[in-house]
N, C-alpha and C positions, 0 to 999 in steps of 0.2 A: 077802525081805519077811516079815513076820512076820505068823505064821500064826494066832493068837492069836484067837480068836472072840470077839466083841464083845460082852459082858455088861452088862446095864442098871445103868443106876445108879452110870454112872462117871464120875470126875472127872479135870480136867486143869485146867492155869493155868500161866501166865508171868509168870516172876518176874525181879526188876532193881529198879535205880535208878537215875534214876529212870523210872516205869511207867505214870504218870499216862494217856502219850498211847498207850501200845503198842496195834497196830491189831490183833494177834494176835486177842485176844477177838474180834473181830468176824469176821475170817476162818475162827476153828475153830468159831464158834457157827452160822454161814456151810454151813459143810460138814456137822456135825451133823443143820441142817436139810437140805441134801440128802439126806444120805443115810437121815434116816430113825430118827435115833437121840434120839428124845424126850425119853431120860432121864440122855442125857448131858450135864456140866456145863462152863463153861472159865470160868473168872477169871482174877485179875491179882493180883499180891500185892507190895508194896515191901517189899524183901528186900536187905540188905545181906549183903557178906562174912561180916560180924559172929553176923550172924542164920542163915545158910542150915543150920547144923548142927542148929539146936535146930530149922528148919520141916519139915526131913526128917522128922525124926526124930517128929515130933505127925503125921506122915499116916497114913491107916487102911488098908487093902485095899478101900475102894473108888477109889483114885489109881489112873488109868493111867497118866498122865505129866504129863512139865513143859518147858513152852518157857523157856528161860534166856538174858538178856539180858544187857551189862555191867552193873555189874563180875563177872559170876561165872560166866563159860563157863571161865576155868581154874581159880576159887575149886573149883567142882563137883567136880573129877577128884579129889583125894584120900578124897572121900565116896563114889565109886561102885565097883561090885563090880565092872564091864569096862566099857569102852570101844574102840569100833570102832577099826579101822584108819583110816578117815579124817578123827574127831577126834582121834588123836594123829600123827596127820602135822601137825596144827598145835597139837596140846596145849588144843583148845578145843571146846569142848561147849557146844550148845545146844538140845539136847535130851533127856529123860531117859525112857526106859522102865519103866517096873514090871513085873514079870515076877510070875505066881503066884502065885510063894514070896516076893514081895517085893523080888526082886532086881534090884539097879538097875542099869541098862545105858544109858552114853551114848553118843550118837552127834553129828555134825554134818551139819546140813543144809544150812549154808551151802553150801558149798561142791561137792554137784551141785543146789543150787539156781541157783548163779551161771553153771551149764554150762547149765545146763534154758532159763534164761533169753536166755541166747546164743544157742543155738538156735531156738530160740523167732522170735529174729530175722533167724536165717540166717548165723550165724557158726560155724562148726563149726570152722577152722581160719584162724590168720593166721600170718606169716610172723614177728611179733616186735610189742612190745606197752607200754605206758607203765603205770606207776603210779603215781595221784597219793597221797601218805602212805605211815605206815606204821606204823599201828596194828592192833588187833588182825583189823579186817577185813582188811586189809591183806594179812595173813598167809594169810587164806584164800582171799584174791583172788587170792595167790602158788600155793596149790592148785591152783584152778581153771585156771589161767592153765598149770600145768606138762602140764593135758589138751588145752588150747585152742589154745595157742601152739608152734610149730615150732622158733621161734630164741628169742634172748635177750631179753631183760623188763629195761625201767631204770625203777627205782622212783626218783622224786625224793623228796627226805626233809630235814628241818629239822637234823638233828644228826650230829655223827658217829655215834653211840651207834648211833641207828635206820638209818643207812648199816648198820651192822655188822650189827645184828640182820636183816635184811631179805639183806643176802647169805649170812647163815646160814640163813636160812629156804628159801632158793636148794636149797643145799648139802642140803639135808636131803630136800626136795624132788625133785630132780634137776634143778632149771633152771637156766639159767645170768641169772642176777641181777645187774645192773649197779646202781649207784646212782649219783644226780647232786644236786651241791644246788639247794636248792626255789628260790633265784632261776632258776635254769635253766629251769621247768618250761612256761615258754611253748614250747618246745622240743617236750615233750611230745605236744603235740597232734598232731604230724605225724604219728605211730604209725599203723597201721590198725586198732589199737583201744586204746583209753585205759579205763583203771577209775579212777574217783575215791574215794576212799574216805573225803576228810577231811570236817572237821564245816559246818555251813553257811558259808557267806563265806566260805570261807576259798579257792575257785577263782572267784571273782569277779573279783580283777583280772585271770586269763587270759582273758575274752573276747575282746579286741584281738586273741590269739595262733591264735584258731580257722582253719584255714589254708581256703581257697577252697574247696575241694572235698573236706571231712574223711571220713574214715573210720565207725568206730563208737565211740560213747561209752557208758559202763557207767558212770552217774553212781548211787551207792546211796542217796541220801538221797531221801527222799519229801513230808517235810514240813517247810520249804513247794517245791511243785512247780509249773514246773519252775525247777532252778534258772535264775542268768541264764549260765552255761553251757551248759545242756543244753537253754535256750531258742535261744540262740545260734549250738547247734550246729545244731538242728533245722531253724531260718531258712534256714543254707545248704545243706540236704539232706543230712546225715547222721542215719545211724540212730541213735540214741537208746533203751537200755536202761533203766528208768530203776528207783530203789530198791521201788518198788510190786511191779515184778516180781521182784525178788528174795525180796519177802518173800511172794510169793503162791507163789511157788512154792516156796522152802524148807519154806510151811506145808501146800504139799501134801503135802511127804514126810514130814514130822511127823503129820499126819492118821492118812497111811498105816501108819506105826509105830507111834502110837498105838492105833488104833483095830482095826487087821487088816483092813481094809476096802481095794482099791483096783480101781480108779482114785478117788484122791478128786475131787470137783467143782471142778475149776481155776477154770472159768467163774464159776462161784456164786461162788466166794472172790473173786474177783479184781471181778467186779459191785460185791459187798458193802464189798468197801477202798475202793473207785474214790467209792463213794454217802456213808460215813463222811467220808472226804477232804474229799467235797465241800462238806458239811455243816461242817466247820470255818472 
């Protein structure tokens, strides 16, 4: 954890595109006020590829850090001075440190956010595990899933391409990664636990496929909730993960890194997304 004492008068923000709806803000201004840090700042900034060199490079030494959205958890990496071991197990960063001297250090919190949240539910361990996509969450999902899962993982996927890239991610990983194509993935649901990863609609026609008495689903989208999958799962009693928690608690370990401060206010963050949400 980082040890780093919390100086007044510091900033942080989450950058992407697009950034419009990102609920970050709310979450780390969230925890802020818990914990008591008045004169701490969090924005949002719409930052392309294009852009992210020249925004680094205009920040002051009052930055502690930055949440980073697509496109540019892997744009980042060739701008930072290190990066953890557990964003280059997936080569993707989504969050940056400032360190004293300035030195920029990324990490991912994806990906023991996605375990936090598991547990969270009661899932510490299953026998073998579905993935719906396989984009870049995807990949971290393939992470998480190498802590979570015991046996083998078949990611369903639109292409060959991302068939390949996805059992590379296996490979690299240590898991063993199967892939099937995406007409199959009604298939899927039978797992004792499914991670969704893809964009809205796009697991909507799987509801018919939800099997009588499912497992757990790790649906990561949150807005709009719930999907009509993860409504569908919920109907017939399965547990239901859903994207809120991923990103409440990812922003807890961001907090944590950020700020030096921990335990951050889980509760508080996660009230504060739930109330924003609502309000949409």
């Amino acid at each position: 954890m980082n040890s780093r004492v919390a100086t007044e008068g510091r900033r942080a923000a989450v950058l992407g595109s697009p950034i419009e709806h990102s609920l970050s803000p709310v979450l780390h201004r969230a925890a802020y006020a818990a914990l008591g840090l008045a004169d701490w700042s969090y924005g949002r900034f719409e930052v392309g590829e294009a852009e992210l060199a020249g925004f680094l490079e205009g920040l002051d030494g009052s930055w502690a850090g930055l949440s980073l959205t697509m496109p540019l958890k892997r744009a980042i990496i060739p701008l930072l001075d290190a990066i953890s071991g557990t964003a280059a197990s997936v080569e993707a960063v989504n969050t940056v440190v400032f360190g004293e001297d300035g030195r920029r250090t990324g990490d991912n919190t994806d990906i023991p956010g996605m375990i936090a949240a598991l547990r969270e539910r009661g899932v510490e361990k299953v026998e073998y595990a579905a993935v719906l996509g396989a984009g870049a969450t995807a990949s971290s999902a393939l992470a998480a899933l190498a802590r979570v899962c015991t046996g083998p993982v078949t990611a369903y996927v639109r292409t060959h391409t991302r068939a390949e890239e996805m059992r590379g991610w296996g490979e690299r990983l240590g898991l063993e990664v199967h892939t099937a194509d995406w007409a199959e993935a009604g298939h899927a649901l039978d797992a004792p636990l499914v991670v969704a990863t893809t964009p809205a609609g796009a697991t909507d026609a799987l509801v018919p496929y939800v099997p009588e008495t499912p497992g757990t689903l790790f649906d990561v989208l949150y807005d709009p909730w719930p999907t009509p999958l993860a409504a569908s799962w919920a109907e017939r009693g399965g547990a239901v993960v859903g994207g809120l928690d991923l990103l409440v608690h990812q922003a807890v370990l961001q907090v944590e890194l950020m700020t030096g401060r921990s335990p951050a206010p889980l509760a508080a963050m996660r009230a504060a997304g739930e109330e924003a949400l609502a309000a949409r």
